[in-house]
N, C-alpha and C positions, 0 to 999 in steps of 0.2 A: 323083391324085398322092399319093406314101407320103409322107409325112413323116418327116422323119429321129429316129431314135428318141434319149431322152437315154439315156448312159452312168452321169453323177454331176452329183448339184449341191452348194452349198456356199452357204447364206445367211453373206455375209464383213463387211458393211457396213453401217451408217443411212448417210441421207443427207436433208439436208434440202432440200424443193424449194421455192419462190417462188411459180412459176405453174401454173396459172391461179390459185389461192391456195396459202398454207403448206401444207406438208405433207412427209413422209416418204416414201421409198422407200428398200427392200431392195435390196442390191446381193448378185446372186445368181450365183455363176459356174457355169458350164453345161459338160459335155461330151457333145458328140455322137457318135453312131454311124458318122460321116464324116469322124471323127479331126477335127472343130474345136472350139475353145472360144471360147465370148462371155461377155461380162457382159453380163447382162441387170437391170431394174430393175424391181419391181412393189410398187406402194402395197399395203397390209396388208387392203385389201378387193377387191384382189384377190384374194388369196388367198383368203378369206371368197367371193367370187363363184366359185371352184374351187370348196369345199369344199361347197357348196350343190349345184353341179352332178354331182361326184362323187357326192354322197349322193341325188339323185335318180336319177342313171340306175344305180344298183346299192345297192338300196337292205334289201337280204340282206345283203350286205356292209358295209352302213351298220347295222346292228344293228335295223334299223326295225320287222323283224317278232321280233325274237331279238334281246335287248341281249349277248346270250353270245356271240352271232355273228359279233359286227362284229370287222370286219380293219381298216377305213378308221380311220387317226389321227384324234384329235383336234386342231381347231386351236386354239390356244390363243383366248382369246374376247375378244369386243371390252370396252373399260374407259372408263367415261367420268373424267373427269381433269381437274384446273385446270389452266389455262395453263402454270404453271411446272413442271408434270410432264411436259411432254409426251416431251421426249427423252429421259427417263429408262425412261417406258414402251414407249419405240420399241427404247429400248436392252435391254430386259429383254426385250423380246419376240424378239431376235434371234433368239438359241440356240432359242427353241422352234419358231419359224417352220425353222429348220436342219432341226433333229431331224424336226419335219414332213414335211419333204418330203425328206430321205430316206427317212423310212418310206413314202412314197407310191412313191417308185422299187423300195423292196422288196416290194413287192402283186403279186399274179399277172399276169400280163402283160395280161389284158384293161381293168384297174384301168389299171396302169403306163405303159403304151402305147396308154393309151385317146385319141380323137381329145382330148379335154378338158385331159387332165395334156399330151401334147404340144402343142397349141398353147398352154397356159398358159408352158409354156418354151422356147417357139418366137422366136429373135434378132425384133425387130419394127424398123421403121424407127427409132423415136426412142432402143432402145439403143443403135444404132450413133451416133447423133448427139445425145448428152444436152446439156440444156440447159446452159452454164456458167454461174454465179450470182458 
């Protein structure tokens, strides 16, 4: 089965979650190849779990053997932080997570349209049904 390829995203939102414990989610609007658009929602290591996968399976393009080489963005990096910082880091991290991952839509289409980057913004059952807090 092809999977429907993304058009644009837009990280637009923090959001905080409850369960299973606290935490953050991005609120990322999506458009697809099939004329639809979803919000979808992903914790910031997700991301980090992309970005790992990306850089291994293209890994030329991850700068790994040539730092001059690399195409693949940087994700901005994880922070460790007291408790009363937290939404301020989640908030400051938006705009880079954005910038991110539009750079990732602009990579040559085996990067772009790789199985990884689409199912990474691929609608999943709990976007359509987020938890209310």
């Amino acid at each position: 089965m092809q999977l429907r390829t993304v058009l644009d995203v837009s990280v637009v939102d923090v959001q905080k979650r409850r369960n299973p414990s606290k935490h953050y989610v991005y609120l990322i609007n999506v458009t697809y190849s099939d004329s639809t658009s979803h919000v979808i929602y992903r914790r910031y290591s997700k991301f980090f779990d992309l970005q790992m996968r990306i850089l291994d399976k293209f890994p030329i393009e991850g700068g790994q053997k040539d730092p001059k080489k690399r195409i693949i963005p940087f994700l901005p990096g994880k922070v460790l932080f007291r408790r009363s910082h937290i939404r301020d880091v989640a908030v400051k991290r938006l705009k880079h997570l954005d910038n991110y991952c539009k750079a990732l839509l602009k990579l040559p289409t085996p990067i772009s349209q790789s199985e990884e980057v689409l199912k990474f913004f691929e609608t999943k059952s709990e976007d359509l049904n987020p938890p209310t807090e």
